[in-house]
C-alpha positions in Angstrom: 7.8 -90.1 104.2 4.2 -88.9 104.1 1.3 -91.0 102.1 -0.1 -89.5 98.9 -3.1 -90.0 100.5 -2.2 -87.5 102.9 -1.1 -85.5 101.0 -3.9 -85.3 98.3 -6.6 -84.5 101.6 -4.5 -82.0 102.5 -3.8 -79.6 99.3 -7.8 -80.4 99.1 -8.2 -78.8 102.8 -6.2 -75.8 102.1 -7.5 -74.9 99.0 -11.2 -75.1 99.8 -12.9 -71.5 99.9 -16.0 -70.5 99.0 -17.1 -67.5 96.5 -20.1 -65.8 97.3 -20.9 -62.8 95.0 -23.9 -60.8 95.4 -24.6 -57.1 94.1 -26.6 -55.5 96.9 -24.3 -52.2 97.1 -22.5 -50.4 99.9 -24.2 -47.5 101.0 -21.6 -44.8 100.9 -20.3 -44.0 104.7 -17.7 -46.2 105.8 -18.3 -49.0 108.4 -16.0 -50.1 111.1 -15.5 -53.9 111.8 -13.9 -54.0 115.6 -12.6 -57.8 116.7 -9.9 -59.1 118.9 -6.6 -58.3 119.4 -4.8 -60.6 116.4 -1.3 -60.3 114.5 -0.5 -58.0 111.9 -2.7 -55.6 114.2 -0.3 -52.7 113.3 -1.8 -51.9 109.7 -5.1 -50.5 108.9 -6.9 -52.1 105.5 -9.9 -50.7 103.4 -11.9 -52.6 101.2 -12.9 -50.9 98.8 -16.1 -52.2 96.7 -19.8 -51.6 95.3 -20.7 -55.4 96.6 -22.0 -55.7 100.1 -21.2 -59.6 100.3 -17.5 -59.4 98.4 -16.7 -56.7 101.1 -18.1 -59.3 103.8 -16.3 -61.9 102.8 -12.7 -59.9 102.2 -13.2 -58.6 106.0 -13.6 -62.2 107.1 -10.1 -63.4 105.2 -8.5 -60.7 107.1 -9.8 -61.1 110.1 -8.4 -64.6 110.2 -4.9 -63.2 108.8 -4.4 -61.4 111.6 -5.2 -58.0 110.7 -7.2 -55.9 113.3 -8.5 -52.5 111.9 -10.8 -53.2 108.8 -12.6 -50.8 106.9 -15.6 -51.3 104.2 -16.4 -48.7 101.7 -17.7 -47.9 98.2 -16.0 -44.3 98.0 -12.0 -44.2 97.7 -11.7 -40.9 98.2 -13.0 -41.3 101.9 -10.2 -43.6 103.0 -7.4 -41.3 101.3 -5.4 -40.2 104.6 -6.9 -42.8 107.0 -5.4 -46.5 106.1 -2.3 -47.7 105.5 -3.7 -50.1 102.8 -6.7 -50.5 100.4 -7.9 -53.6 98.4 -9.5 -52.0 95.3 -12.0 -55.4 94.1 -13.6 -53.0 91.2 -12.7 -51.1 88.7 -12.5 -47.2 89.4 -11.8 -43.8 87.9 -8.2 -43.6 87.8 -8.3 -40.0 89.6 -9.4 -40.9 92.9 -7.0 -43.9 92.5 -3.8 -42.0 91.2 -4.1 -39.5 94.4 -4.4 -42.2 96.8 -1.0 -43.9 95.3 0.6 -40.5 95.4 0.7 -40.2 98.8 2.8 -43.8 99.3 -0.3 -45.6 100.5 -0.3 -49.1 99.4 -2.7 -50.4 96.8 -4.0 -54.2 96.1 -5.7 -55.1 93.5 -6.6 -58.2 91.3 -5.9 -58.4 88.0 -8.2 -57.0 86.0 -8.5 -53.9 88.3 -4.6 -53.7 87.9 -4.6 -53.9 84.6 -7.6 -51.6 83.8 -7.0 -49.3 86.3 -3.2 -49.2 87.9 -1.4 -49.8 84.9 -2.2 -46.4 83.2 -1.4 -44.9 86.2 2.1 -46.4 86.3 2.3 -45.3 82.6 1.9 -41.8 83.5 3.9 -42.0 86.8 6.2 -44.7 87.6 10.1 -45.7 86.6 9.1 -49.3 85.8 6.1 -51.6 85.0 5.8 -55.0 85.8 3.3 -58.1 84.5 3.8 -61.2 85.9 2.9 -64.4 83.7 -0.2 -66.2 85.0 -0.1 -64.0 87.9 -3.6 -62.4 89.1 -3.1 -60.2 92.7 -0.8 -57.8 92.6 0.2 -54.8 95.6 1.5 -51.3 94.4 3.6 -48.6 96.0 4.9 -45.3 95.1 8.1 -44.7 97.1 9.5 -41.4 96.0 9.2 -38.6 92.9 12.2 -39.1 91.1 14.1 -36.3 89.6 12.6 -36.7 86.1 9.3 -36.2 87.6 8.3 -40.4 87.7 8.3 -42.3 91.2 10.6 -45.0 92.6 8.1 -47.8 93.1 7.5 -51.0 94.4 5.6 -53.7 92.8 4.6 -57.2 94.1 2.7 -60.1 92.5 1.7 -63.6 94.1 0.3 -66.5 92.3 -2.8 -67.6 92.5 -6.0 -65.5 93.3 -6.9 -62.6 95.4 -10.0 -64.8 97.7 -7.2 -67.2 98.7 -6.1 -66.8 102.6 -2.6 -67.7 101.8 -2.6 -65.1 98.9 -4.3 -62.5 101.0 -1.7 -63.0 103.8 1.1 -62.8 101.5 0.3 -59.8 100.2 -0.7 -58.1 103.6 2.7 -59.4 105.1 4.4 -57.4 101.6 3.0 -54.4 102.7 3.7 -54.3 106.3 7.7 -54.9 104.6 7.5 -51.6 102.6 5.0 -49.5 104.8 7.6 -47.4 105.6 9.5 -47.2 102.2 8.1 -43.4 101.9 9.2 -40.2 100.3 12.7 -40.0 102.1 15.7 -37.9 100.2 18.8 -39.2 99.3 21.9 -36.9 100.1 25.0 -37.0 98.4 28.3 -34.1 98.6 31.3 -35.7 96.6 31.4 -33.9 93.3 32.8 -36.4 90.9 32.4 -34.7 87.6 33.1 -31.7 86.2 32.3 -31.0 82.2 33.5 -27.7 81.0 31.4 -25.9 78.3 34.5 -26.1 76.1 35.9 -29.3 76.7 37.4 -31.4 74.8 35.8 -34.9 75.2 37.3 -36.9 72.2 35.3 -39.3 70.1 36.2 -43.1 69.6 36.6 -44.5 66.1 37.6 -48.5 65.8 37.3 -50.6 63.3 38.1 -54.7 62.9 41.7 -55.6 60.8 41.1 -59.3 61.2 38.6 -60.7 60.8 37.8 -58.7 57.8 34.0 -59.6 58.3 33.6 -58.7 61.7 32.4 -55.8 62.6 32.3 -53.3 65.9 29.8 -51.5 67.5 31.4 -48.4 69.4 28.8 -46.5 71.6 30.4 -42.7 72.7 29.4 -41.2 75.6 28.3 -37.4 75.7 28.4 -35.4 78.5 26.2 -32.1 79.4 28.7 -29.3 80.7 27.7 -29.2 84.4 29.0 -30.1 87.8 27.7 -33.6 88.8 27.7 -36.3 91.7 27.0 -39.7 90.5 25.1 -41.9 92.7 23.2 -45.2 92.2 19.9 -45.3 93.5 16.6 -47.5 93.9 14.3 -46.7 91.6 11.6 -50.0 91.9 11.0 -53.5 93.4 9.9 -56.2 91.0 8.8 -58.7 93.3 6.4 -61.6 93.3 5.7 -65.2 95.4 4.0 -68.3 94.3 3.4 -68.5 97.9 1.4 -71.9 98.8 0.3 -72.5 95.0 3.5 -75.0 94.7 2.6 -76.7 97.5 4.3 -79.8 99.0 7.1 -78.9 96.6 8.3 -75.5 97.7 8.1 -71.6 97.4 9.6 -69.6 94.5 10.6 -65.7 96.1 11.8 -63.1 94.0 12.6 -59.4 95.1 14.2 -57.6 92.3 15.8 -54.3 92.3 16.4 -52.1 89.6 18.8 -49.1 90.1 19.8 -46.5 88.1 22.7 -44.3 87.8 21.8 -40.5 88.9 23.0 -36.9 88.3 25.8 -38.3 85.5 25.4 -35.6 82.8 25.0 -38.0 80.0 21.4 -36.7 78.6 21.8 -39.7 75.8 22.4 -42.7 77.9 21.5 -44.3 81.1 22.8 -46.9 83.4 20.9 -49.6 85.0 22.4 -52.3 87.7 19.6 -55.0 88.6 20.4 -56.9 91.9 18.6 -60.4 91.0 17.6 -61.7 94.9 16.0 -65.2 94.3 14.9 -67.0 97.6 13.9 -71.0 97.1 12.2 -72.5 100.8 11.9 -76.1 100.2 8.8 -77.9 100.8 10.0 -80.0 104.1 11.3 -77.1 105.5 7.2 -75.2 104.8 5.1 -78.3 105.0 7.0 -81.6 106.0 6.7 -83.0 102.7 9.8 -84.3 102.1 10.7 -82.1 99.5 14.1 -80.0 99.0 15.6 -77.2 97.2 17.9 -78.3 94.3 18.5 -75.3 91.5 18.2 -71.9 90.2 17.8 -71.0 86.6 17.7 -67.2 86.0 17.8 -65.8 82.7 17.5 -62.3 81.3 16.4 -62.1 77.6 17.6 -58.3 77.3 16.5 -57.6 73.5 13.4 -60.3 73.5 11.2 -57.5 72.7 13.1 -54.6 72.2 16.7 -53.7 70.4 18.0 -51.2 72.6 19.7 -52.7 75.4 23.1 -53.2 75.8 24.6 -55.8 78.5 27.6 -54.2 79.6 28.5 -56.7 83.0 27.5 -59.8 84.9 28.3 -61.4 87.9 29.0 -63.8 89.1 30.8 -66.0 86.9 32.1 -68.7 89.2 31.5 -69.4 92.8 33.3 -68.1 95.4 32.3 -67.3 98.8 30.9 -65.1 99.8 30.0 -64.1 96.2 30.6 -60.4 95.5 28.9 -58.2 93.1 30.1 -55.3 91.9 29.9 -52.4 89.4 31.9 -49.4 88.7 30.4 -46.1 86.6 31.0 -42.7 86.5 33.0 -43.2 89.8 29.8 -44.4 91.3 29.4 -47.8 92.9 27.0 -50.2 93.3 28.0 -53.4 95.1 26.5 -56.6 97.3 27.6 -60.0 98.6 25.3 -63.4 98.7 27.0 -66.7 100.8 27.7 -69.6 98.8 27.5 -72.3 101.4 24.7 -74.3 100.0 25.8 -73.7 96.6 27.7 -76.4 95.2 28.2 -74.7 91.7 27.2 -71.9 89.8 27.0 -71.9 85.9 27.2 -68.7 83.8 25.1 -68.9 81.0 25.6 -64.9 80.2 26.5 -64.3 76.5 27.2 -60.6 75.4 26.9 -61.2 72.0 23.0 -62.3 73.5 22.4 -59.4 75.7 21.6 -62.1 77.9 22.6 -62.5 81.3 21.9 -66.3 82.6 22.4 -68.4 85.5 22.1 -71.8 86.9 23.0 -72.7 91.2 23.4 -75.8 91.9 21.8 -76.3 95.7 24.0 -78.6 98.2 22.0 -82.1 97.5 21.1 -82.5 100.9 20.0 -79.4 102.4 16.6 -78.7 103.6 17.1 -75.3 104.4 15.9 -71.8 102.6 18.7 -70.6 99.7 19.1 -67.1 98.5 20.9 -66.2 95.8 21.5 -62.1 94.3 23.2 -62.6 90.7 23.4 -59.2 89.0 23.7 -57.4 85.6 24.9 -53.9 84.1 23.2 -52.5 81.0 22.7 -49.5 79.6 19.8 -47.7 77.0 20.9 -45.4 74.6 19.5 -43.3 74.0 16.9 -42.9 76.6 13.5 -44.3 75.9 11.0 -47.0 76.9 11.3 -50.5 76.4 10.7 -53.9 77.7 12.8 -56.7 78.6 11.6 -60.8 79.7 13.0 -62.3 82.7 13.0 -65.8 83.7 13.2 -67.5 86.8 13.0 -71.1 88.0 13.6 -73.1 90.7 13.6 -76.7 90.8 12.7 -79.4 93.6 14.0 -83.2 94.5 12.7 -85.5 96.5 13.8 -89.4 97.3 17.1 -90.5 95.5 18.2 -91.6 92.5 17.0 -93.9 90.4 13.9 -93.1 92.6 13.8 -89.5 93.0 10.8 -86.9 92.1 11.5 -83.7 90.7 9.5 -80.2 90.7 9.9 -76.9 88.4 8.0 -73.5 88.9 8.9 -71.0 86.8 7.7 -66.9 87.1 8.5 -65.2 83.9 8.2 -61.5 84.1 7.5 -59.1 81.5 9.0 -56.0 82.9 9.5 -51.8 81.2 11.8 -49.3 81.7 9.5 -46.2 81.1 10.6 -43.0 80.1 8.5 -39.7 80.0 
């Protein structure tokens, strides 16, 4: 068992960095900072900012990341087809900032330059929006132009602020991931559906017998006469990490996917399938603190903040294993597995009645090992238009035994969008 003592000097090591602000401005060439050979080597970063010592110290954070090929500059628009990357530290003109993002480069930014600046960019552009709750660095890419004119994209958020190494890392380690998520087509040939001009789709009627004070929503379905081929498909990543911020307990992962149903011919409604992939890394396993995974609590308020949502499907409702997701629409399928072996039981908490989809995993007692877990849910918006949802997800830490035991609980709660044009 480690000593609090030790413990306490080293969150006090890790966690010391100095801020050193000054506002002598870049001149507007860009400068080149050559070093070593060093990991991450394979991804070129700009900084992008009107303060000579912020730039200094950003390049200095990455140099001892790992990351090789640095550039400093004041003017986006020079770095627009030359880095992979760029950390925007001040707010900007969203032009400059919305052509750099439409050409899948990869954008990181603090919070208040996301919020100021990304955010009505994604407005205009994107298939979803994403705030995370306390959450103050975020990473942005557009992955491809969707059919109804928005882009797929990918959105990441770590806890804890932009200066600190860990942070910086994490979010340079996110973009190397999705680097090469670009604009790439997706091809599909089965024709599925076929809606004549005249035919006859019929309506549903119901009505409840007993009880007499019950009543029944029916939603119908209308179709545009056309030839179509269903398909699911990716439209954003809701991700975030509390990376070390949780430290000796553990780290809280998320990487979220939302996907939509495509090419279905119902102008009025649309279906959404959100694969829920939660990763928990205990603290022994990170730090040697002693410190293990025990649960999952992920819950999906649906209508918290809007009243248009419909759950439709959950899964899963028991454990088995492997677990198996799977959903069904329009002939389309969407479908993934997640192992159970470190799971000794799995709660469903979902409650249609709610529109809320809920979870709790009970993690194996004694294992010190990473967990992933990939619950899922089915909804649908009719008819189309924007609006938000709040998601909610914990994970909880053990350490000792009972009636000695210590417990953790970090929870990310994400305020997320489904925008429409």
């Amino acid at each position: 068992m480690i000593k609090k003592s030790f413990i306490l000097i080293t969150l006090l090591l890790t966690t010391l960095i100095a801020a050193i602000v000054l506002s002598n401005p870049l001149p507007q060439s860009i400068r080149i900072h050559e070093h070593s050979q060093l990991p991450m080597n394979s991804i070129q970063v700009a900084v992008i900012t009107s303060n000579n010592a912020l730039a200094t110290e950003f390049v200095k954070l990455l140099k001892d990341i790992g990351v090789k090929n640095i550039v400093t500059c004041s003017d986006m628009s020079k770095i627009m087809n030359t880095v992979d990357v760029a950390i925007l530290l001040d707010a900007r003109d969203t032009k400059s900032v919305e052509a750099y993002l439409l050409k899948g480069k990869i954008l990181i930014a603090p919070l208040k330059v996301y919020e100021e600046t990304i955010i009505p960019i994604l407005k205009k552009k994107a298939a979803i929006l994403v705030r995370y709750a306390n959450t103050e660095a975020y990473a942005v890419k557009l992955i491809e132009k969707l059919p109804n004119g928005r882009y797929a994209v990918a959105i990441h958020g770590v806890l804890g602020k932009m200066k600190s190494r860990n942070v910086l890392a994490e979010l340079i380690k996110w973009s190397l991931k999705v680097k090469k998520l670009n604009h790439t087509p997706e091809f599909h040939s089965n024709i599925i559906i076929n809606i004549k001009e005249n035919q006859n789709i019929p309506t549903i009627l119901a009505k409840v017998i007993t009880p007499s004070n019950t009543g029944i929503k029916v939603t119908n379905i209308k179709y545009r006469p056309g030839t179509y081929s269903p398909y699911w498909k990716t439209v954003g990543y809701a991700s975030w990490s509390s990376n070390d911020d949780w430290k000796p307990y553990g780290r809280l992962d998320i990487e979220h996917a939302c996907n939509l149903l495509m090419e279905d011919g119902t102008p009025d409604m649309d279906w959404w399938a959100i694969k829920c992939v939660t990763e928990g890394v205990p603290g022994d396993l990170l730090w040697g603190s002693g410190w293990r995974l025990e649960d999952f609590w992920n819950y999906y308020y649906l209508k918290y903040y809007d009243d248009i949502y419909e759950l439709r499907d959950y899964d899963p409702t028991a454990r088995t294993n492997p677990i198996t997701i799977t959903y069904l629409e329009q002939g389309a399928t969407i479908s993934w597995t997640y192992p159970a072996d470190h799971i000794d039981e799995i709660r469903c908490y979902s409650d249609l009645s709610e529109d809320k989809a809920a979870w709790w995993h009970n993690i194996h007692g004694v294992t010190f090992t990473t967990i992933k877990i990939a619950p899922g849910f089915l909804f649908t918006v009719s008819p189309e238009q924007t609006g938000k949802q709040r998601w909610e997800i914990t994970a909880q830490w053990m350490k000792g035994a009972w009636p000695f035991e210590e417990k953790f609980k970090g929870t990310c709660v994400i305020e997320i969008t489904f925008l429409y044009p």
